[in-house]
KOLDREN-988512 format. One line per 3 residues: number of its first residue (from 1); their letters; for each residue x, y negated, z negated of N, C-alpha, C. Coordinates in Angstrom, 3 decimals, decimal comma. Atoms other than C-alpha are relative to their C-alpha. Layout:
// residues N
NUM) a) X Y Z X Y Z X Y Z | ...
END
This chain:
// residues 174
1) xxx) 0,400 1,304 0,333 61,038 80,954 -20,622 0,623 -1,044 0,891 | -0,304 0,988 -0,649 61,309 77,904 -19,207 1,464 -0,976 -0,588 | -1,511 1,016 0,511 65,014 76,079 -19,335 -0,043 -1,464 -0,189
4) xxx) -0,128 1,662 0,613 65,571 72,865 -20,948 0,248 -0,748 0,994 | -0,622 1,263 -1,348 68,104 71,705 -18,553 -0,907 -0,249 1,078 | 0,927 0,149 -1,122 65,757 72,265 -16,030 -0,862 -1,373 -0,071
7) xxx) 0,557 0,576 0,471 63,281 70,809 -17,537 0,527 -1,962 -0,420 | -1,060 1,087 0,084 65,605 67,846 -18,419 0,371 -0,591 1,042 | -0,869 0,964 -1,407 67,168 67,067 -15,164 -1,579 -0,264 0,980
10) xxx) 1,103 0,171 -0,829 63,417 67,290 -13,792 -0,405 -1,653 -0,491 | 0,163 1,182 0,320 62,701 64,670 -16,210 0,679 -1,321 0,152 | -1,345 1,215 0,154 65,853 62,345 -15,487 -0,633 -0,291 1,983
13) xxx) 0,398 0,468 -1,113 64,971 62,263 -11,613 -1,511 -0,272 0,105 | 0,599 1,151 0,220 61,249 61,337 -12,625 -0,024 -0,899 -0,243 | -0,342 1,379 0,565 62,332 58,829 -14,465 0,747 -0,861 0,944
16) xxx) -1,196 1,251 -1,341 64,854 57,468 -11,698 -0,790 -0,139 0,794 | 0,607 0,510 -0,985 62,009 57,433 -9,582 -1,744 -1,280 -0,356 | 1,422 0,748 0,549 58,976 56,384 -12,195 0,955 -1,431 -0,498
19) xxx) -0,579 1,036 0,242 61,340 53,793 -13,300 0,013 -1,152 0,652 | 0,113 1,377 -1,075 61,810 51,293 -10,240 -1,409 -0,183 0,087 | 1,253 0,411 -0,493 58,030 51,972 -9,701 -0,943 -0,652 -0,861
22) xxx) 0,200 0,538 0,922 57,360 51,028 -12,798 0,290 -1,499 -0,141 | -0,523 1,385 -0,185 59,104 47,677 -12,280 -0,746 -0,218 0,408 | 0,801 0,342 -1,062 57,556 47,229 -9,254 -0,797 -0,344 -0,082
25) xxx) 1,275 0,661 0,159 54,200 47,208 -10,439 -0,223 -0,526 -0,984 | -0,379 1,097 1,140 55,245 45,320 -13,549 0,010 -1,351 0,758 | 0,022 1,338 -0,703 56,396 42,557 -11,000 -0,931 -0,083 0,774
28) xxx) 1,031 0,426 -1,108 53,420 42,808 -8,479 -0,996 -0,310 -1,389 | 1,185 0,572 0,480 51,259 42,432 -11,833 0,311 -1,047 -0,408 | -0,711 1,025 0,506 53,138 39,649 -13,256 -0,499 -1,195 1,080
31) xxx) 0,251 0,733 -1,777 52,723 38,073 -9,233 -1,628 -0,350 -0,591 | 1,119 0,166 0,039 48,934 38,854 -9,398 -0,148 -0,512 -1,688 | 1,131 0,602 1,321 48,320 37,299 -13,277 0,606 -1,570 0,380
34) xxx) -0,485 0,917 -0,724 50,261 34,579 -11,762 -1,076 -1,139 0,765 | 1,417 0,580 -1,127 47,928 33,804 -8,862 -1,352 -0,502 -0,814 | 1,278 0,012 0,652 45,233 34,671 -11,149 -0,027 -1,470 -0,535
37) xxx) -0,284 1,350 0,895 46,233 31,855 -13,412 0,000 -1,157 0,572 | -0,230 0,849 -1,063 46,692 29,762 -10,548 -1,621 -0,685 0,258 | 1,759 0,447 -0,468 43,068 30,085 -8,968 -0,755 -0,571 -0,987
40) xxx) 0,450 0,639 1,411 41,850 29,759 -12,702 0,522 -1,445 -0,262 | -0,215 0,799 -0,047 43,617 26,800 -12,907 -0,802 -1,132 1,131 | 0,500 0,451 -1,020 42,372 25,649 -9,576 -1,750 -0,263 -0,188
43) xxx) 1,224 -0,216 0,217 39,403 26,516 -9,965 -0,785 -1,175 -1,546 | 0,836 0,905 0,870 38,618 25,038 -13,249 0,122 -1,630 0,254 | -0,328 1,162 -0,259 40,001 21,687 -11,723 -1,065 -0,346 0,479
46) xxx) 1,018 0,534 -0,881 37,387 21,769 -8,905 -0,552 0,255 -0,683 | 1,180 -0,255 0,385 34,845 23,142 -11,161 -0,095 -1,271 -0,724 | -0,615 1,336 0,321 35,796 19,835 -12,940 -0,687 -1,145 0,507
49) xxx) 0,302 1,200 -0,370 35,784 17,584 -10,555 -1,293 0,230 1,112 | 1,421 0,190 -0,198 32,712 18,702 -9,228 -0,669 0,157 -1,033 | 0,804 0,755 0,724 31,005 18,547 -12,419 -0,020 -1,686 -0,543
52) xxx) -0,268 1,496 0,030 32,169 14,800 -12,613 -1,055 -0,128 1,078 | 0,724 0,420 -1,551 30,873 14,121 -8,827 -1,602 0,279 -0,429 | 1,235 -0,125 0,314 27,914 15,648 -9,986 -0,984 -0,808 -0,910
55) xxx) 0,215 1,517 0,641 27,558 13,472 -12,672 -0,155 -1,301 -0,094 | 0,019 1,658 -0,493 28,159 10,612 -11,196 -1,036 -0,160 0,821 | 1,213 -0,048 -1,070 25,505 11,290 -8,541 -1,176 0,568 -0,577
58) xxx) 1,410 -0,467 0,655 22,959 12,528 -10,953 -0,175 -1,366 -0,900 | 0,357 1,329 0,613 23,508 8,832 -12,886 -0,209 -1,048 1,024 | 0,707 0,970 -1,195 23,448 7,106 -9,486 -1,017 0,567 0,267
61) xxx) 1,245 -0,443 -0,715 20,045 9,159 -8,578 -1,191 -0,802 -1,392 | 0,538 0,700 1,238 18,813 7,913 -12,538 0,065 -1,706 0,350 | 0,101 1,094 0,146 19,542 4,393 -12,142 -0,887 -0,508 1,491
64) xxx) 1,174 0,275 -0,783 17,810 4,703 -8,633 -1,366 0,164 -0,040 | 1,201 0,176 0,349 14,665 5,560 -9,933 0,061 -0,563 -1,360 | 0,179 1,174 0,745 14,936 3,473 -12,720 -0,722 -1,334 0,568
67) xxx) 0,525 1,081 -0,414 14,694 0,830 -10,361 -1,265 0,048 0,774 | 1,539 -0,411 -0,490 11,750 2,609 -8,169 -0,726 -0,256 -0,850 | 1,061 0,155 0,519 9,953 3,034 -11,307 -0,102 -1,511 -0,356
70) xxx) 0,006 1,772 0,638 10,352 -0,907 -12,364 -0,684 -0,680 1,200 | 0,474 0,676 -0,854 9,717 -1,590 -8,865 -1,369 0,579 0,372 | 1,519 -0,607 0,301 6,349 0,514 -9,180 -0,442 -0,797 -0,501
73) xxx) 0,751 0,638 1,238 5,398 -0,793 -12,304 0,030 -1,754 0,283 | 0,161 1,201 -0,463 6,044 -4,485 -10,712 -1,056 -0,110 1,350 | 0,789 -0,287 -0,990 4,084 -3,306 -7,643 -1,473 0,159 -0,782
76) xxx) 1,363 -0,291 0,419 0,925 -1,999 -9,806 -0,135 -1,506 -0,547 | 0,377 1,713 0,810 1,016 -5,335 -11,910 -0,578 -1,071 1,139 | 0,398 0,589 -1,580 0,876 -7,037 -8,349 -1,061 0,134 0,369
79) xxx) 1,977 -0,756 -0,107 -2,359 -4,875 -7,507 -0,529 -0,060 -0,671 | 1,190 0,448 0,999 -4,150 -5,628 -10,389 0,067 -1,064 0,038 | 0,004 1,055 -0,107 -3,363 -8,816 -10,023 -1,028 -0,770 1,556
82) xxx) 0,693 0,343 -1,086 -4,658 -8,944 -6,385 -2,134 0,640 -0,134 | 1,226 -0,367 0,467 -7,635 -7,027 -7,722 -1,078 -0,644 -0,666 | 0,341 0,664 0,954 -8,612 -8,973 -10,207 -0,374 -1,554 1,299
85) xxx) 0,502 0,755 -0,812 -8,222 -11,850 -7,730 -1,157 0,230 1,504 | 0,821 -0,430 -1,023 -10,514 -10,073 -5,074 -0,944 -0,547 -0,680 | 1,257 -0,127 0,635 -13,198 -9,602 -7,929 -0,145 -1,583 -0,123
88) xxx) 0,483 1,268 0,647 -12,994 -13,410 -8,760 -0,876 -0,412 1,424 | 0,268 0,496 -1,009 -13,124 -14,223 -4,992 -1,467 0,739 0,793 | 1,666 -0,676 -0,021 -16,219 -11,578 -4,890 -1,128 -0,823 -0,344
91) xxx) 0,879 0,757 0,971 -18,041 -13,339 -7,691 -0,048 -1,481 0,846 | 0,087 1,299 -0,691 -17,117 -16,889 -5,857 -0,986 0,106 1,123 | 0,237 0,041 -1,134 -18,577 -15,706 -2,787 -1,586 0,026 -0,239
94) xxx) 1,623 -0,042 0,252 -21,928 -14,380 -4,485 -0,303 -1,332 -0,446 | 0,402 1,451 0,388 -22,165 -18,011 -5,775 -0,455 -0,705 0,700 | 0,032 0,590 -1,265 -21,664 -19,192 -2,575 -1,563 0,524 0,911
97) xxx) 0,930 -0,597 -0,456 -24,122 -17,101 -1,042 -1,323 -0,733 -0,629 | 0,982 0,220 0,805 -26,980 -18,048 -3,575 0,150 -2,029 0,305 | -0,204 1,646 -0,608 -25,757 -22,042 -2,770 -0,738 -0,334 1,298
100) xxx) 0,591 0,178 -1,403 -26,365 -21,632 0,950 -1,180 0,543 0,152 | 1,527 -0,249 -0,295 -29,691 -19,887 0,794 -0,757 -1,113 -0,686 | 0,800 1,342 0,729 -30,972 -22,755 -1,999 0,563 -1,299 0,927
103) xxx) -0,097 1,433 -1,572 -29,428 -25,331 0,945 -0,793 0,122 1,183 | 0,731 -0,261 -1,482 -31,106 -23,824 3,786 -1,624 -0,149 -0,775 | 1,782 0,038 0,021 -34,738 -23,607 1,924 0,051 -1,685 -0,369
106) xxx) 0,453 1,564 0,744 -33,705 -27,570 0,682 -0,282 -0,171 1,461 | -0,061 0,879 -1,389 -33,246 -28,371 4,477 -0,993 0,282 0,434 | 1,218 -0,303 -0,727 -36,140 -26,692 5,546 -1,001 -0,602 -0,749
109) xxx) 0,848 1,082 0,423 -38,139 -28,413 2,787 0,099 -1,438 0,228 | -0,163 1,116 -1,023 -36,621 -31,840 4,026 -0,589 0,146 1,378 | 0,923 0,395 -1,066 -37,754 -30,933 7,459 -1,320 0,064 -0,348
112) xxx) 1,142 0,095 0,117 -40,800 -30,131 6,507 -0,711 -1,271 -0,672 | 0,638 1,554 0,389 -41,392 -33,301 4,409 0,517 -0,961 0,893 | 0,010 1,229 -0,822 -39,953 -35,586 7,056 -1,043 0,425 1,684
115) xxx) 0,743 -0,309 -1,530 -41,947 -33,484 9,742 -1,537 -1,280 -0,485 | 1,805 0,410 1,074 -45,886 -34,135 6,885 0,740 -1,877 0,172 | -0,053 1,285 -0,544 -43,981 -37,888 6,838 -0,527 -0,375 1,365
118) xxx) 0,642 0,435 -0,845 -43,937 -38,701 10,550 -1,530 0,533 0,468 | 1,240 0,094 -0,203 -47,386 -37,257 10,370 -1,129 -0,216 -0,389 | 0,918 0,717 0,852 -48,518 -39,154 7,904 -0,153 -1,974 0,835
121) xxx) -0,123 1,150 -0,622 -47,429 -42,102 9,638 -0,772 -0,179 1,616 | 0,626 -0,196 -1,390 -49,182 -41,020 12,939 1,160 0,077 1,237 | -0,987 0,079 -0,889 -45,720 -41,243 14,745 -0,363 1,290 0,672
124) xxx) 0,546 -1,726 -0,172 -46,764 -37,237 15,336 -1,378 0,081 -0,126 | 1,751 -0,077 0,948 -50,255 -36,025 15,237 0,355 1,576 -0,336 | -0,352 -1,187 0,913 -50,825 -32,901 13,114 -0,157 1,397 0,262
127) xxx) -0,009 -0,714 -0,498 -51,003 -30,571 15,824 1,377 0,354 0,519 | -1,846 -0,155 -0,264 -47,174 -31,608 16,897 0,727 0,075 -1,523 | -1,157 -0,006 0,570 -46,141 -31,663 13,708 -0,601 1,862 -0,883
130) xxx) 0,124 -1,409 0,257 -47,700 -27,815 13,256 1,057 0,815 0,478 | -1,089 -0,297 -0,719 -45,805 -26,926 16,192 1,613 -0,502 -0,385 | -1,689 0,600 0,415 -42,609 -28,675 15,211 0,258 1,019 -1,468
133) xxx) -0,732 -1,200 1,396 -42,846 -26,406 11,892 0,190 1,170 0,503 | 0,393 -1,415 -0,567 -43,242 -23,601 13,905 1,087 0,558 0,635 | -1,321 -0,359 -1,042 -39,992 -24,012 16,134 0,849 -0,108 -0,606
136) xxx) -0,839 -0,393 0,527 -38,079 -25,331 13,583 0,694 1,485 -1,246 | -0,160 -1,277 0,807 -38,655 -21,973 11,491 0,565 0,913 1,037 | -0,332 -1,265 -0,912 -37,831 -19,882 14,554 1,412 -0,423 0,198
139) xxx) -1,391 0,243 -0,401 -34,244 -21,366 15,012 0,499 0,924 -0,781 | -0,594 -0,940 0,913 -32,166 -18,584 13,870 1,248 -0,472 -0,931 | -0,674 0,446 0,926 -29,712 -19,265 11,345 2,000 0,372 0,941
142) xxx) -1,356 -0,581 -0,863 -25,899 -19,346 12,793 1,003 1,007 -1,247 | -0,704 -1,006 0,763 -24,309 -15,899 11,422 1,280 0,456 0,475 | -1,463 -0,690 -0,561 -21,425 -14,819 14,070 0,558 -0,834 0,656
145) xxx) -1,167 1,264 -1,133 -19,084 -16,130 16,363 -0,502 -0,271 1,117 | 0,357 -0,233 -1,200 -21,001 -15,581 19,245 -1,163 -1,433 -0,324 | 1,165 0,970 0,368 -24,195 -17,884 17,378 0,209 -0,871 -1,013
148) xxx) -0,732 0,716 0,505 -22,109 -20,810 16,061 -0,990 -0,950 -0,587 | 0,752 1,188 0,719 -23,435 -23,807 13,481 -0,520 -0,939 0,868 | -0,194 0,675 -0,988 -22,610 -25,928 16,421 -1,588 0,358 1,277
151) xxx) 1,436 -0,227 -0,559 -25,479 -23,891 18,767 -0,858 -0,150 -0,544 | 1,437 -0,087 1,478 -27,848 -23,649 15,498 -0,502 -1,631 0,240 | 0,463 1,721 0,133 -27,766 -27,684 15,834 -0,057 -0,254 0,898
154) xxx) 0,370 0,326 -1,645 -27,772 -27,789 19,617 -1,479 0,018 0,235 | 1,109 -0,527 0,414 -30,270 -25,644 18,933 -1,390 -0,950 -0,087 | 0,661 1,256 1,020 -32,487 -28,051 16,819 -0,248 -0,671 0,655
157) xxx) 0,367 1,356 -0,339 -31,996 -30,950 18,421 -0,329 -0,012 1,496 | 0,658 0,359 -1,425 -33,032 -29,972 21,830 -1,440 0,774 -0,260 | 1,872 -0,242 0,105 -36,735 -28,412 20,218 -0,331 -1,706 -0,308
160) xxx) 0,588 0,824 0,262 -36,944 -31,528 18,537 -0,178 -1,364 1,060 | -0,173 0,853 -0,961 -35,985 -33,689 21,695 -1,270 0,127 0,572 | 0,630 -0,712 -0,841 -38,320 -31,656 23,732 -1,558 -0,338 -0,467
163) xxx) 0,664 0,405 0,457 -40,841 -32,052 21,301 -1,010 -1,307 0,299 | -0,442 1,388 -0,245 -40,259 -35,748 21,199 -0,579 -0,611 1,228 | 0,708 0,098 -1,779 -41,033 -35,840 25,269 -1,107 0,066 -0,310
166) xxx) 0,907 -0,396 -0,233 -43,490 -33,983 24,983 -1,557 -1,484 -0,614 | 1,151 0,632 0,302 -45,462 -36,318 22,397 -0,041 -1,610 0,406 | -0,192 1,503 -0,996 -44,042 -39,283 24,515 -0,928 -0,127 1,062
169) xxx) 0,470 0,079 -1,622 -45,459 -38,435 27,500 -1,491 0,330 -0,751 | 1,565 0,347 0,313 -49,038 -37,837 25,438 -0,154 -1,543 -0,512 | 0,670 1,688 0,142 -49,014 -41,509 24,133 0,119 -0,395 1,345
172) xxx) 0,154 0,510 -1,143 -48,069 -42,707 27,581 -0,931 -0,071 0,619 | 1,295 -0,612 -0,869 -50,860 -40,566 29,096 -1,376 -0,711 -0,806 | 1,367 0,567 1,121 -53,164 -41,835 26,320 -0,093 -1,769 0,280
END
């Protein structure tokens, strides 16, 4: 059989050797829960103060669209507003429109009754004052920049000048 002492003194120089190593990695774990505790510490600081930072920059990104959307919603109000004023300035314009065509047929009925006047009066005879309706209907109406109010009445007043000659120089001749 196996001897005690043996057995015994085997166990006394494990022990003198599991012993220090035993320390050892008593104090290297002690070290590492240490650290551990450390980084954990660390760690939950920054995790911390970056959920603050984060916070703070997710209520500064809120109060910036706060103000986008206000400044939207002051922007659309604006555009309906300009909208609304288009449509009025639409409607004004068709008014307008319907004004200047009932002005242009008054003026053309004025010429025409002061044409039938001077050719009631004989100042005209009723062959010039055919022709005189005839030219003043062909004057085109001034629409662009190129065919100004200003030509439209140049216009005019050199048929009716022309005219004018013309039935001058038949009384003369007459």
């Amino acid at each position: 059989m196996v001897d005690v002492l043996t057995i015994l003194s085997m166990l006394g120089s494990v022990a003198a050797v599991v012993g220090p190593l035993t320390a050892l990695l008593w104090d290297r774990l002690n070290r590492l829960e240490d650290r551990i505790s450390k980084v954990e510490e660390g760690l939950g600081s920054r995790i911390e103060e970056v959920r603050e930072s984060l916070g703070s920059r997710i209520d500064n990104v809120e109060r910036r669209l706060s103000n986008v959307e206000v400044r939207l919603s002051n922007f659309e109000g604006r555009l309906e507003n300009v909208e609304r004023r288009l449509a009025n300035i639409e409607s004004e314009l068709g008014g307008i429109r319907v004004n200047i065509y009932e002005l242009s047929r008054s003026m053309l009925s004025f010429s025409n009754t002061l044409i039938d006047v001077l050719a009631i009066k004989n100042v005209i005879t009723q062959s010039e004052a055919t022709a005189l309706r005839g030219y003043l209907s062909m004057v085109p109406v001034a629409r662009t920049k190129y065919y100004t109010k200003e030509d439209e009445e140049k216009l005019r007043y050199l048929i009716t000048v022309k005219l004018r000659g013309i039935h001058m120089g038949r009384c003369e001749d007459a």
